[in-house]
C-alpha positions in Angstrom: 183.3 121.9 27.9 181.7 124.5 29.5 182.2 127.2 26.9 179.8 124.6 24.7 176.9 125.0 27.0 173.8 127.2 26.0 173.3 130.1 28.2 170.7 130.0 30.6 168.5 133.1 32.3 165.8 131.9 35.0 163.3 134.6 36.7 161.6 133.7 39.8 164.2 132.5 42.6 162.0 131.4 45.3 160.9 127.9 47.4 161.8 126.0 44.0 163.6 128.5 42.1 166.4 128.9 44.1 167.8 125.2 44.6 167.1 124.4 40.5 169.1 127.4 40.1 172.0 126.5 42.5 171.8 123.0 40.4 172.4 124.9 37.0 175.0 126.7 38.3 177.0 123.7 39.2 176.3 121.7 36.9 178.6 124.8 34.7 175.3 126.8 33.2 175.9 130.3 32.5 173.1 131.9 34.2 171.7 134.9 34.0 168.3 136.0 36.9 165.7 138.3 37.5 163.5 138.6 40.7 161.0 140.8 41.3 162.7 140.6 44.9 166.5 141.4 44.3 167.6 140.3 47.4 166.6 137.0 46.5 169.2 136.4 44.0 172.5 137.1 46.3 173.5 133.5 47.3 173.3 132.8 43.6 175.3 136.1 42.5 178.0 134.2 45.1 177.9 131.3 43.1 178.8 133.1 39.5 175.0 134.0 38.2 174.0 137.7 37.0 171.1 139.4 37.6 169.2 142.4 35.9 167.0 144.6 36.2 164.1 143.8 34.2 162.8 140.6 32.3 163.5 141.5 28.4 167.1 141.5 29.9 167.1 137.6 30.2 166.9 137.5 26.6 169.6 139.5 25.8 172.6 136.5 26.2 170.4 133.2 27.0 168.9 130.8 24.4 166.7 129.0 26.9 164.3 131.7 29.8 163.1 129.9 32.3 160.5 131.0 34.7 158.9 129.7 38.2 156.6 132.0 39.1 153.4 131.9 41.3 150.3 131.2 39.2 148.9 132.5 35.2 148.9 136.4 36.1 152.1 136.8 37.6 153.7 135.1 34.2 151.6 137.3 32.1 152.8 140.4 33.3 156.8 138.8 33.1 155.9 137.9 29.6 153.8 140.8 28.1 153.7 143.1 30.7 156.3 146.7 30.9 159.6 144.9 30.5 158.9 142.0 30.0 160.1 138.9 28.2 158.1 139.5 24.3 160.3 142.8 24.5 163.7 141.5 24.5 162.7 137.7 22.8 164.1 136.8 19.8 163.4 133.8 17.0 165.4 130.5 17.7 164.9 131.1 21.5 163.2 129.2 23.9 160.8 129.7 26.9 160.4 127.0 29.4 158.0 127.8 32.2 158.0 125.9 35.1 155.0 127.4 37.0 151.6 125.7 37.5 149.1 127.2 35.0 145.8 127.7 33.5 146.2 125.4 30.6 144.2 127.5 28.4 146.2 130.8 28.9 149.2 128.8 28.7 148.4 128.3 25.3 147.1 131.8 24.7 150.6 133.1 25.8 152.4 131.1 23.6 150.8 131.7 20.6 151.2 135.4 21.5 154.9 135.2 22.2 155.4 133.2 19.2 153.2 135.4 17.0 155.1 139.2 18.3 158.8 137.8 19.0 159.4 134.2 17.6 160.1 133.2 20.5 158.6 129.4 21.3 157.4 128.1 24.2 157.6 124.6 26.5 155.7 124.2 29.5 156.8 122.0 32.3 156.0 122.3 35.2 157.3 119.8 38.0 156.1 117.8 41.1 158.8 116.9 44.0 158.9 119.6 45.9 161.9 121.8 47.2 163.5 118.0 47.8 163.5 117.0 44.3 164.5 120.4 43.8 167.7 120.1 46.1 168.5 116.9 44.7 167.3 116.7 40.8 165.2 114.3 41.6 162.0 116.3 39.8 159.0 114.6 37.8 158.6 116.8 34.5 155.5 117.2 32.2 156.0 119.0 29.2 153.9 120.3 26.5 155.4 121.6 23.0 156.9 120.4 19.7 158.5 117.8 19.6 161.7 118.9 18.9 162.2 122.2 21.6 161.1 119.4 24.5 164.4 117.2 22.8 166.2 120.8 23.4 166.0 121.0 26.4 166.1 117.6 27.8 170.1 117.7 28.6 169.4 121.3 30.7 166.5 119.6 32.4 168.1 116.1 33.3 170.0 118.5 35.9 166.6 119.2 37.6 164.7 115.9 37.3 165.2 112.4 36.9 162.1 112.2 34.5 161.1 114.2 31.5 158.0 113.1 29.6 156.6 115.2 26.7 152.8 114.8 27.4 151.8 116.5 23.9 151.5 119.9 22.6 152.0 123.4 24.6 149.4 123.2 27.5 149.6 119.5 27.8 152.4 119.5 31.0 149.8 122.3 32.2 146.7 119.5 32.1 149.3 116.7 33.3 150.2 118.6 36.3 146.7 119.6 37.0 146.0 115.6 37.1 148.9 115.6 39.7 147.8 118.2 41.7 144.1 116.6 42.3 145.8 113.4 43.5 148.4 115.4 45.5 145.3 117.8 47.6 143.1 115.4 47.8 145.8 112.6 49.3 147.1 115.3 52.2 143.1 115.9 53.1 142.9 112.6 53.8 146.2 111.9 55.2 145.2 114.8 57.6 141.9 113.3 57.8 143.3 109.8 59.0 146.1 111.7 61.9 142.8 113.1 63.4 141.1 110.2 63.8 143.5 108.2 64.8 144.6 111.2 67.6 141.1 111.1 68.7 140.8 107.3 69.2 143.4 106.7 71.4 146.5 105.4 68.4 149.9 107.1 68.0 149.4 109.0 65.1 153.1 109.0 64.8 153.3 105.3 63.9 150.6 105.9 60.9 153.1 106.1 58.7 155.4 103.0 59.2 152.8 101.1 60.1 151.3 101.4 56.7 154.7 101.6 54.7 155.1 99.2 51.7 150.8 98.6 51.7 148.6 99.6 49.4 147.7 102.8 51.1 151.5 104.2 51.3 152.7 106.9 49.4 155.1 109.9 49.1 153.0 112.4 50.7 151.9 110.0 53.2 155.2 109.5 54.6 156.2 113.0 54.4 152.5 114.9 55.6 151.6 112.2 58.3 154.4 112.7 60.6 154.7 116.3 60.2 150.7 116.1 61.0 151.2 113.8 64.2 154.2 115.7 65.5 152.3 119.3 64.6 155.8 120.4 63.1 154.9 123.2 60.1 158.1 124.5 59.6 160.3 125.7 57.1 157.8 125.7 54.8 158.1 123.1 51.9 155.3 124.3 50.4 152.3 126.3 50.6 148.5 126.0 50.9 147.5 128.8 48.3 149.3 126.4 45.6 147.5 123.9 46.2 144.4 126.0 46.8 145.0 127.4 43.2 145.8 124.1 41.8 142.7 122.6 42.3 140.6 125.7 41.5 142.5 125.3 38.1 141.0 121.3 38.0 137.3 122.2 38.8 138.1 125.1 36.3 139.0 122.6 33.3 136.9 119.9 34.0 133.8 122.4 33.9 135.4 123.7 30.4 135.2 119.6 29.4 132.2 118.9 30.1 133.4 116.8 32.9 133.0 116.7 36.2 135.6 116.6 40.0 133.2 115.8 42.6 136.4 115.3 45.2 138.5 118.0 43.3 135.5 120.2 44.1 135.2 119.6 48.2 139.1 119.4 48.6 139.2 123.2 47.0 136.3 124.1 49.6 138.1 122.5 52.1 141.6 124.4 51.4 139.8 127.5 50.7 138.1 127.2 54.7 141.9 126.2 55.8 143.4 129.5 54.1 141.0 131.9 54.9 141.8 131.0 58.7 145.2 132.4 57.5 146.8 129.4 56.5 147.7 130.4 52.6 151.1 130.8 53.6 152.0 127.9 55.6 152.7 124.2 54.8 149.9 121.8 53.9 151.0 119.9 56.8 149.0 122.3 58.6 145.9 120.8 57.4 145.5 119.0 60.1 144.9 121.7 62.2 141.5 122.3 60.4 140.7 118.6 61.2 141.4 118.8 64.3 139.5 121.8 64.9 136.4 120.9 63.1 135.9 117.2 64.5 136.6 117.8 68.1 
């Protein structure tokens, strides 16, 4: 059964990349990796994957790339830049990228990988965080024909228990923007409601129970609220200079629109103020340290 599987290459093992790769690799996935940190890749070269050394390589064997990388210019140069993916990319292969992107550029790149190499692309980027990751349990938005989304569904059903095709290449982009603004905007508040409720006297730790099952209860709420009361920021799930970029990328399309994010807007001042304090590294739980420092 295994010999009938497609062959797989992935760049970018880090907080997400790594368990979605360990996932491929047991689910039988031949898998071929590239990191711009090699090290990175060594409990997965345990585990039966390959790496090389440069990202035209992954095309050399796979029939699907995938890529999680850090934001729009860090993909570029993987795609276009000195060895990267348009060098080694072939027609009848697939990319699907799984990073959190400029929409526009998104489709920019994939016109221009389709145009030089053939190649065709899929965006879908995911919401769960390193949880779902660990455990498949991933929400995925993807934009692109028809017909490479159906492709791809069987490799992806390994990753996430949900795979909707929002429209054409750029749409996952727009979907997970969407997700992003509620996702910011939700832990400001959550952080938001821990300082108050620190500073009037109520266990900040019961916030979260209390108000499980109501109208106000959510995923982030019960994970960021007793992280928040119990000031416990470590490991790192996740990190403020996503979400930071995230909603940059929200005020950035809804300006292109016509439209405007009034709370989009405020929450990226109000991550930008948290990250310049040095904070762009470490878990949004740590938000409510800028609460509690601005409302003594």
């Amino acid at each position: 059964m295994t010999a009938t599987l497609p062959a797989l290459a992935f760049a970018g093992i880090g907080l997400m990349g790594l368990p979605m790769t360990r996932r491929l690799l047991a689910a039988g996935y031949s898998l071929t990796l590239w990191n711009r940190s090699p090290d990175k890749c060594a409990p997965l070269l345990e585990l039966g994957a390959h790496r090389v050394e440069n990202p035209a390589e992954l095309c050399r064997d796979a029939s699907v790339v995938m890529l999680c990388l850090a934001n729009t210019e860090v993909v570029r140069d993987v795609v276009f830049g000195p060895g990267g993916i348009v060098e080694g990319a072939r027609p009848g292969q697939l990319l699907v990228d799984f990073s959190s992107l400029d929409p526009a550029a998104t489709r920019e790149m994939a016109a221009e990988l389709e145009a030089r190499s053939g190649m065709r692309w899929v965006d879908a980027p995911v919401s769960g965080g390193t949880p779902g990751a660990e455990a498949g349990s991933l929400a995925i938005m993807a934009g692109g024909r028809d017909e490479d989304v159906e492709r791809v569904r069987p490799i992806l059903a390994h990753l996430g228990q949900r795979l909707t095709r929002m429209g054409d290449v750029g749409a996952g982009q727009v979907t997970k923007v969407c997700n992003q603004m509620i996702v910011a905007c939700n832990a400001l508040v959550i952080a938001e409601v821990v300082a108050l409720a620190e500073r009037s006297g109520v266990d900040a730790s019961q916030i979260a129970p209390a108000l499980a099952g109501g109208f106000a209860d959510s995923k982030p709420l019960q994970i960021l609220a007793p992280q928040m009361a119990a000031s416990q920021f470590e490991p790192i799930k996740w990190h403020v200079r996503t979400l930071l970029k995230d909603l940059d990328t929200a005020v950035k399309l809804s300006r292109e629109q016509g439209g405007a994010t009034p709370m989009s807007g405020l929450a990226a001042q109000l991550m930008r103020l948290h990250g310049s304090q040095g904070f762009l590294e470490r878990d949004p739980a740590t938000l409510v340290e800028l609460l509690r420092e601005q409302c003594p």
